[in-house]
LUMPATOR-524690 format. One record per residue (C-alpha): residue number from 0; residue in one letter; chain; x, y, z. Coordinates in pm, 1 decimal. Layout:
  seq  type  mol      east     north        up
  NUM     A    A         X         Y         Z
...
***
This chain:
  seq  type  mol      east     north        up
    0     X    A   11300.1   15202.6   11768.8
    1     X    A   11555.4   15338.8   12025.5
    2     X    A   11825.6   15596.3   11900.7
    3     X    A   12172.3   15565.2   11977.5
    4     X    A   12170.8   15888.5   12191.8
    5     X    A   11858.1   15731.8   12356.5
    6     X    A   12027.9   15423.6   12444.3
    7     X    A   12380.9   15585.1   12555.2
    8     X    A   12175.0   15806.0   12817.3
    9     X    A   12031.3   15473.3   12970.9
   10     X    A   12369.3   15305.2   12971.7
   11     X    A   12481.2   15607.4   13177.3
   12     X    A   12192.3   15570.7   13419.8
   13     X    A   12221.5   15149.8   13420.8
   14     X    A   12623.7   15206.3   13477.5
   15     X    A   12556.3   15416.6   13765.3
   16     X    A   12222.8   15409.8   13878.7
   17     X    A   12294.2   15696.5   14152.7
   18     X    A   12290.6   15970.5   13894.6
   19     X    A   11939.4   15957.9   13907.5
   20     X    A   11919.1   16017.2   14232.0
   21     X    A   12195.5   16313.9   14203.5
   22     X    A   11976.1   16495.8   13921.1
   23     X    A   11668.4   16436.6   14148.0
   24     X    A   11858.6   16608.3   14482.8
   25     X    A   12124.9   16801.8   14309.5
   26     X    A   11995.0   16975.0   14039.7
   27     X    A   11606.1   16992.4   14066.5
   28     X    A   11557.4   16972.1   14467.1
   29     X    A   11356.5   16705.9   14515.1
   30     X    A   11425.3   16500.1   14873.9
   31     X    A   11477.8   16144.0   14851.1
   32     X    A   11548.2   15905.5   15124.8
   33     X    A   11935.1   15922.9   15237.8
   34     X    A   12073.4   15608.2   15184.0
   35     X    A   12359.3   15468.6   15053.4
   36     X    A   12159.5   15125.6   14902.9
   37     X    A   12085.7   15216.2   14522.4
   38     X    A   12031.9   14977.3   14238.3
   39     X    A   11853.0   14908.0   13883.8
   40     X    A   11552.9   14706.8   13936.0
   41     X    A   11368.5   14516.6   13664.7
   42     X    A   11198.7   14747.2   13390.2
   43     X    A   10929.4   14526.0   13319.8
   44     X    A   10624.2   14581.5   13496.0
   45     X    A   10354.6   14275.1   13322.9
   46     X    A   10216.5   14044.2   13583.0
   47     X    A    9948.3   13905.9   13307.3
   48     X    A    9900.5   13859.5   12901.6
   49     X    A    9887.5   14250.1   12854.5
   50     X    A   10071.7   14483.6   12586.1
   51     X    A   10436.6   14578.1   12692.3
   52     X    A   10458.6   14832.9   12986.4
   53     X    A   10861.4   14859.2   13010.4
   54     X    A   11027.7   15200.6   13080.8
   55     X    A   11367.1   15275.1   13034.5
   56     X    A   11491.1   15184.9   13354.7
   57     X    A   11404.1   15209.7   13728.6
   58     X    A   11604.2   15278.4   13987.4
   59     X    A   11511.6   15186.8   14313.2
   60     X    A   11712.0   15324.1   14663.7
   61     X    A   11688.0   15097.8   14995.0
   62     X    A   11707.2   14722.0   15011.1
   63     X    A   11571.0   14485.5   14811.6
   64     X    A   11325.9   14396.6   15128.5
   65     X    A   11210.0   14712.3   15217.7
   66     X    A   11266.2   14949.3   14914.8
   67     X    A   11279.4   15336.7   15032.1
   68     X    A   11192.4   15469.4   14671.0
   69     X    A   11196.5   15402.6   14332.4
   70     X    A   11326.0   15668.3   14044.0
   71     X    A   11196.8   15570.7   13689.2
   72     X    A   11440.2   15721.8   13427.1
   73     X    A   11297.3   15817.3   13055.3
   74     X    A   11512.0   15921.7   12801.7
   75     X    A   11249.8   16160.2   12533.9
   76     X    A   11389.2   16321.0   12236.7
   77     X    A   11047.3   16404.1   12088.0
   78     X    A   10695.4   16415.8   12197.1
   79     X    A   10581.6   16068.5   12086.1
   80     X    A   10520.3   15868.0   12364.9
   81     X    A   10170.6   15939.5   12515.9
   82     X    A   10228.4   16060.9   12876.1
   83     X    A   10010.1   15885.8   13034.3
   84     X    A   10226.5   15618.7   12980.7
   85     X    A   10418.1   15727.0   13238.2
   86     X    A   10140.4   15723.2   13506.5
   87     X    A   10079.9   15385.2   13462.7
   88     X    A   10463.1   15298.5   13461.1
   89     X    A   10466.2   15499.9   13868.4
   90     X    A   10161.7   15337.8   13917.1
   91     X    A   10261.2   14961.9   13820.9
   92     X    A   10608.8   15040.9   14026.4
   93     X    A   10374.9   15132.1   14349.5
   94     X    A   10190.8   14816.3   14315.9
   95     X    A   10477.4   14584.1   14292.2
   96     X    A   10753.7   14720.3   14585.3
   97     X    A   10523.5   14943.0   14761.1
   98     X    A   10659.2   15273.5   14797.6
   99     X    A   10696.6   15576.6   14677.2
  100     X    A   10812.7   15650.7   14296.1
  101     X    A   10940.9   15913.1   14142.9
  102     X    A   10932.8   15979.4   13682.8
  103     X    A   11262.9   16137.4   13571.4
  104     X    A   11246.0   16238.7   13220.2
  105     X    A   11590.1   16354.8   13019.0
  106     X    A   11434.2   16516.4   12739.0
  107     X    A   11724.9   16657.7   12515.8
  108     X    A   11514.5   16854.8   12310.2
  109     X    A   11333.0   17194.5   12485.4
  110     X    A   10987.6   17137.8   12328.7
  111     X    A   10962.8   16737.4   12450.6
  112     X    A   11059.2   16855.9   12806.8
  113     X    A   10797.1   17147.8   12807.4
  114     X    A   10550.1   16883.3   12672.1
  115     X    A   10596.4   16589.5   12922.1
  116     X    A   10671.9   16885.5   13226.9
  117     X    A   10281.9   16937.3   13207.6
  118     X    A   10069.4   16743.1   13492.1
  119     X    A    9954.9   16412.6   13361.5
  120     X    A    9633.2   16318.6   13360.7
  121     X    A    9640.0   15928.1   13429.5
  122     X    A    9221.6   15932.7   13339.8
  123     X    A    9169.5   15723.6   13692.1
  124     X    A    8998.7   15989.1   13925.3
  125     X    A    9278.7   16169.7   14153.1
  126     X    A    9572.2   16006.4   13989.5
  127     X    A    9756.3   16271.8   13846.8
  128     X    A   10104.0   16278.6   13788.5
  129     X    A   10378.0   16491.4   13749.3
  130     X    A   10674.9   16445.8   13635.6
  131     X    A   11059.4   16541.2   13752.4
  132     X    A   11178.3   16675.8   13345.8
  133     X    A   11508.5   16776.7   13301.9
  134     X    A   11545.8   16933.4   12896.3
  135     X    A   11829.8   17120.6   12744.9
  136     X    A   11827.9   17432.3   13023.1
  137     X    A   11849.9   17221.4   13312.9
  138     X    A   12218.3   17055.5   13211.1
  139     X    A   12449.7   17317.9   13261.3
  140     X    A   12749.7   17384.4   13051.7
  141     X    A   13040.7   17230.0   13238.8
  142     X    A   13333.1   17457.6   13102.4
  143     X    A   13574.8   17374.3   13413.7
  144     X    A   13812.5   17014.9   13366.5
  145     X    A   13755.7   17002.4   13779.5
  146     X    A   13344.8   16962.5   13762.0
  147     X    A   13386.3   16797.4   13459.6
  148     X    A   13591.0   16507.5   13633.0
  149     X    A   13364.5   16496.7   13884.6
  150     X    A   13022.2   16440.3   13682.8
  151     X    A   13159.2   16249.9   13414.0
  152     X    A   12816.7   16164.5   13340.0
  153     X    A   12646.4   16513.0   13314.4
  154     X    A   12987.7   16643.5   13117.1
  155     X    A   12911.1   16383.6   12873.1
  156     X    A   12564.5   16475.6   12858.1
  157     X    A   12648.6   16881.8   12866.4
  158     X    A   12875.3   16833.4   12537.6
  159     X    A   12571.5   16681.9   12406.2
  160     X    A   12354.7   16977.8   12427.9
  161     X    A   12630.8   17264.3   12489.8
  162     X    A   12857.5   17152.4   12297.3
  163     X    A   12910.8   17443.0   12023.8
  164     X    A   13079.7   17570.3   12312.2
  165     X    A   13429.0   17463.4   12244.5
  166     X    A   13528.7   17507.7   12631.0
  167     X    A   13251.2   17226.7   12705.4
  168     X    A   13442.5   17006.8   12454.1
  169     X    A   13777.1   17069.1   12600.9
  170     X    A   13661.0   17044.3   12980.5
  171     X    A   13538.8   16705.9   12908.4
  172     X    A   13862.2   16612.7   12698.5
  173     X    A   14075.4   16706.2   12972.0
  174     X    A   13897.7   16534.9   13256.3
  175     X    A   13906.9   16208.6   13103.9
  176     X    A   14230.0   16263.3   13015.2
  177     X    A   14338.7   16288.1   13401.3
  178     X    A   14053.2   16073.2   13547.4
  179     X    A   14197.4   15710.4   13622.8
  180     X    A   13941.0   15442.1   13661.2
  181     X    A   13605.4   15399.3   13609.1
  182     X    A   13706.4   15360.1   13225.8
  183     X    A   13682.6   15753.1   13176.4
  184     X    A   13750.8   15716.7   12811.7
  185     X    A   13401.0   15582.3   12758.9
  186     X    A   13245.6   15902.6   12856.8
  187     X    A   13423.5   16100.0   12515.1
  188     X    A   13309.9   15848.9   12341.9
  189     X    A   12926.0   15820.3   12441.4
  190     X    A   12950.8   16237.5   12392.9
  191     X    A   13060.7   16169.3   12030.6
  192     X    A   12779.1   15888.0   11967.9
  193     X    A   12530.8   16128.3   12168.8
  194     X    A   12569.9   16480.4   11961.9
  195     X    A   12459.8   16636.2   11604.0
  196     X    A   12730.2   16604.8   11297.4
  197     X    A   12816.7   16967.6   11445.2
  198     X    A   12937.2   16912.4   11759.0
  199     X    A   13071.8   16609.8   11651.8
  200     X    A   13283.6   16792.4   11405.0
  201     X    A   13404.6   17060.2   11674.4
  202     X    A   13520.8   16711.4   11865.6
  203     X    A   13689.2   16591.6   11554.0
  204     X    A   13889.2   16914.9   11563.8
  205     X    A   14007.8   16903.1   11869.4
  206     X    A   14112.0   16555.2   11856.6
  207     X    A   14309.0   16579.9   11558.9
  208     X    A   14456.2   16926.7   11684.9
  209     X    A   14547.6   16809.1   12054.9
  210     X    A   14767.2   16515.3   12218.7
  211     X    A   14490.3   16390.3   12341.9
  212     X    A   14628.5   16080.9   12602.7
  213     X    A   14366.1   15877.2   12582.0
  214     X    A   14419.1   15603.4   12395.6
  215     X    A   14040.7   15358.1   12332.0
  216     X    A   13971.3   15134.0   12045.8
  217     X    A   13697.0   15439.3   11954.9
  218     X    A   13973.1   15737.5   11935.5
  219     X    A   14193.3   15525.0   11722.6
  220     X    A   13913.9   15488.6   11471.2
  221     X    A   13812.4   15807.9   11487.5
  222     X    A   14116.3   16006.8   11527.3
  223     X    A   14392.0   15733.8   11511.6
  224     X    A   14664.5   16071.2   11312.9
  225     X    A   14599.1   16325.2   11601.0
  226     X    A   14687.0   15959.6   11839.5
  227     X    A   14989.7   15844.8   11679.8
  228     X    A   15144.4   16213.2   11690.2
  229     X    A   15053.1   16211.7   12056.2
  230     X    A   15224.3   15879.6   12066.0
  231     X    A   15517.3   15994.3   11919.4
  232     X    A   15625.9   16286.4   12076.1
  233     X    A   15592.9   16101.0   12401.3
  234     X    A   15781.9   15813.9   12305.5
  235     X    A   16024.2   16100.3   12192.6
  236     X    A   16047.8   16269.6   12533.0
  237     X    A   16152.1   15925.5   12677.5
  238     X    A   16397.8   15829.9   12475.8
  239     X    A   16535.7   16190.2   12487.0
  240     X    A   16522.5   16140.1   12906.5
  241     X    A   16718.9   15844.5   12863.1
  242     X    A   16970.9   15928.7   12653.6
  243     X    A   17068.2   16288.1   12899.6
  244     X    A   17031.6   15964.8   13187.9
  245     X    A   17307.6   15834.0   13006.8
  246     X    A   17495.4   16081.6   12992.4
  247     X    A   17495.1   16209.3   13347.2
  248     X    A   17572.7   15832.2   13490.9
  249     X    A   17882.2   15864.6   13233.4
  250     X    A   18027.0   16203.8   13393.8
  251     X    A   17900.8   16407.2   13149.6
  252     X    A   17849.3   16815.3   13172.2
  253     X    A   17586.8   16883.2   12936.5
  254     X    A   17534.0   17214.7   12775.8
  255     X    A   17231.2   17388.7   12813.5
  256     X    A   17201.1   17444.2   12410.7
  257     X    A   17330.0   17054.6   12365.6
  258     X    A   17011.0   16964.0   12651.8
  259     X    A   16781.3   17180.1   12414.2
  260     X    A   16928.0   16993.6   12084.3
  261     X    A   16839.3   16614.4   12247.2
  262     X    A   16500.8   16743.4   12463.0
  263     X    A   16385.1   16907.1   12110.5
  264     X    A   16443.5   16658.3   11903.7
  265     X    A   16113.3   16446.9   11801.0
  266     X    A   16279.1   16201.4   11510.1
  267     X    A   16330.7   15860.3   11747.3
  268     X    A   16555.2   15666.5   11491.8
  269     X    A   16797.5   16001.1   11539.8
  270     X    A   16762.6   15925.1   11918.4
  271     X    A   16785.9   15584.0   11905.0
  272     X    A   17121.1   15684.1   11722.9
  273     X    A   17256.1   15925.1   11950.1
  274     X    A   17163.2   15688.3   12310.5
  275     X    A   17337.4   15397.5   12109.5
  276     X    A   17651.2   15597.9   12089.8
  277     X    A   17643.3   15755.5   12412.7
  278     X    A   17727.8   15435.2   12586.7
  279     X    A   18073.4   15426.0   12431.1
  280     X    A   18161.9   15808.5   12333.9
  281     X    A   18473.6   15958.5   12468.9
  282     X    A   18351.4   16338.6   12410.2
  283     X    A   18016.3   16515.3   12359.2
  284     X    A   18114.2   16576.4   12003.6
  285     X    A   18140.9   16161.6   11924.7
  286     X    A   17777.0   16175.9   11990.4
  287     X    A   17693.7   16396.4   11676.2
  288     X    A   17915.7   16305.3   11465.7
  289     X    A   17792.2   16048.8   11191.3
  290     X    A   17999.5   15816.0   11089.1
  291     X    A   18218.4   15938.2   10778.7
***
C-alpha cells in the first residue's frame, strides 16, 4: 500500500504536472519538446481482462490530438517493484498516444535509485529501457528563501531529504511565508507529512520558536502556541499604530521614550486602555494615569 510520502510526491506532480518536465530539462538534461501544452493523462493503461498496469502518473506535453511526449512519474522508496514493470508501463504509453515516453523515477532513498538507474531489461528482444532516476543526490539543498520560492515543489521535496540542515528548513519557512497564491502553505505542510520523526522535530522547533505568518488548519494543529504568539504580537503592533494615529490627528508631540513605551508594549487589554483614553485626554500624562 502507498505511503504518505509516496502519495504527497504524486500530489505535487498531479498539482503541477510541469515539474516533471522541469526535473527532466532542468536538473538531469534531457530535451523534451518545447511547448507550453502539459497535462496529466490517465494512469491506467488495460485495454483487456489483464492484472493492473497503473503507474503513478503520466504526464503527457502537446495536445490531446497530437501528443509531443509523454513523462511517466514513479515515486520508489525501496526496491520492491520489479523494474520491468516500468518497461511495460513506456511501452503500453507508446501503444496508446503514439509517441515518445519518457520513466521518471523519484527514489528518496540512494540504494532504490541506484537499483532502478540500471538498464532494464524488458525480456522482449531490443526493448531495453532506461530510466530518468532522480535519488537523494540529485535534489539539491535549497538553503536560499529566493530559490526556495521559486521551486516550491523541489524545496518541499529538499527538506525531505536535506532537511537536518536547519537552513533548508528555514528557506522553505520563509518562502511560503512571502509567496502569495498558489496556496504556498501546503508546501510546509506536505514537507512535514513527507520527512523522518527527525526532521520533523527540527520543523517543530522552528515553528514553535518563530512567528511564523502562515496561518493553515495544519500549523494550528501542529504548532497552534508558536501561532497564537505570532498572532498576538501583531495584533499588538496594530493597535499600538493606532493608538500613536490617534494621537498625532489630536496635536500631539510624542516623546521618543513615550513612542518606545506604546510601540513596546505587547499586553492588548493595556492598549485597548490607553487608545480608549486617548480620544478624550487633555495631556500625555491622562493617558497613563489609571484611574484612582
Amino acid at each position: 500500500m502507498p505511503s504518505v510520502p509516496h502519495d504527497i510526491l504524486v500530489r505535487l506532480f498531479r498539482d503541477r504536472p510541469q515539474l516533471a518536465v522541469e526535473i527532466l530539462h532542468d536538473l538531469m538534461e534531457v530535451n523534451l519538446p518545447a511547448t507550453p501544452l502539459v497535462r496529466v493523462e490517465s494512469n491506467s493503461f488495460n485495454t483487456r481482462p489483464s492484472d493492473d498496469i497503473e503507474a503513478d502518473l503520466v504526464v503527457v506535453l502537446g495536445p490531446p490530438q497530437a501528443p509531443a511526449h509523454a513523462i511517466i512519474v514513479e515515486i520508489q522508496k525501496d526496491k520492491s517493484k520489479d523494474p520491468r514493470q516500468l518497461a511495460r508501463y513506456a511501452a503500453a504509453v507508446w501503444l496508446l498516444l503514439g509517441c515518445d515516453v519518457t520513466v521518471l523515477v523519484i527514489c528518496p532513498d540512494r540504494r532504490a535509485a541506484a537499483h532502478y538507474a540500471q538498464p532494464i531489461d524488458s525480456g522482449l528482444t531490443g526493448y531495453r529501457l532506461h530510466a530518468h532516476v532522480v535519488g537523494p543526490d540529485d535534489i539539491p539543498p535549497i538553503t536560499d528563501p529566493h530559490e526556495a520560492a521559486a521551486h516550491l515543489e523541489l524545496a518541499a521535496m529538499s527538506v525531505m531529504l536535506h532537511g537536518r540542515d536547519r537552513k533548508v528548513i528555514e528557506a522553505l519557512t520563509t518562502a511560503v511565508a512571502e509567496t502569495h497564491g498558489r496556496d504556498a502553505s501546503k508546501y510546509y505542510e506536505y514537507a512535514y507529512d513527507m520527512s523522518g520523526p527527525e526532521i520533523r522535530s527540527l520543523m517543530e522547533e522552528i515553528m514553535k520558536s518563530a512567528d511564523w505568518p502562515v496561518y493553515s488548519p495544519f500549523a494550528r494543529e501542529h504548532f497552534g502556541h508558536g501561532l497564537a504568539v505570532g498572532e498576538a504580537k501583531g495584533e499588538a503592533k496594530g493597535e499600538a499604530r493606532s493608538l500613536l494615529l490617534v494621537l498625532a490627528a489630536r496635536g500631539f508631540t510624542v516623546p521618543d521614550d513615550t513612542r518606545a513605551r506604546i510601540t513596546a508594549c505587547t499586553d492588548l487589554d493595556q492598549l485597548e486602555r490607553w487608545l480608549t483614553r486617548a480620544a478624550t485626554a487633555q495631556t500625555l500624562e491622562d493617558l497613563f494615569n489609571e484611574p484612582g
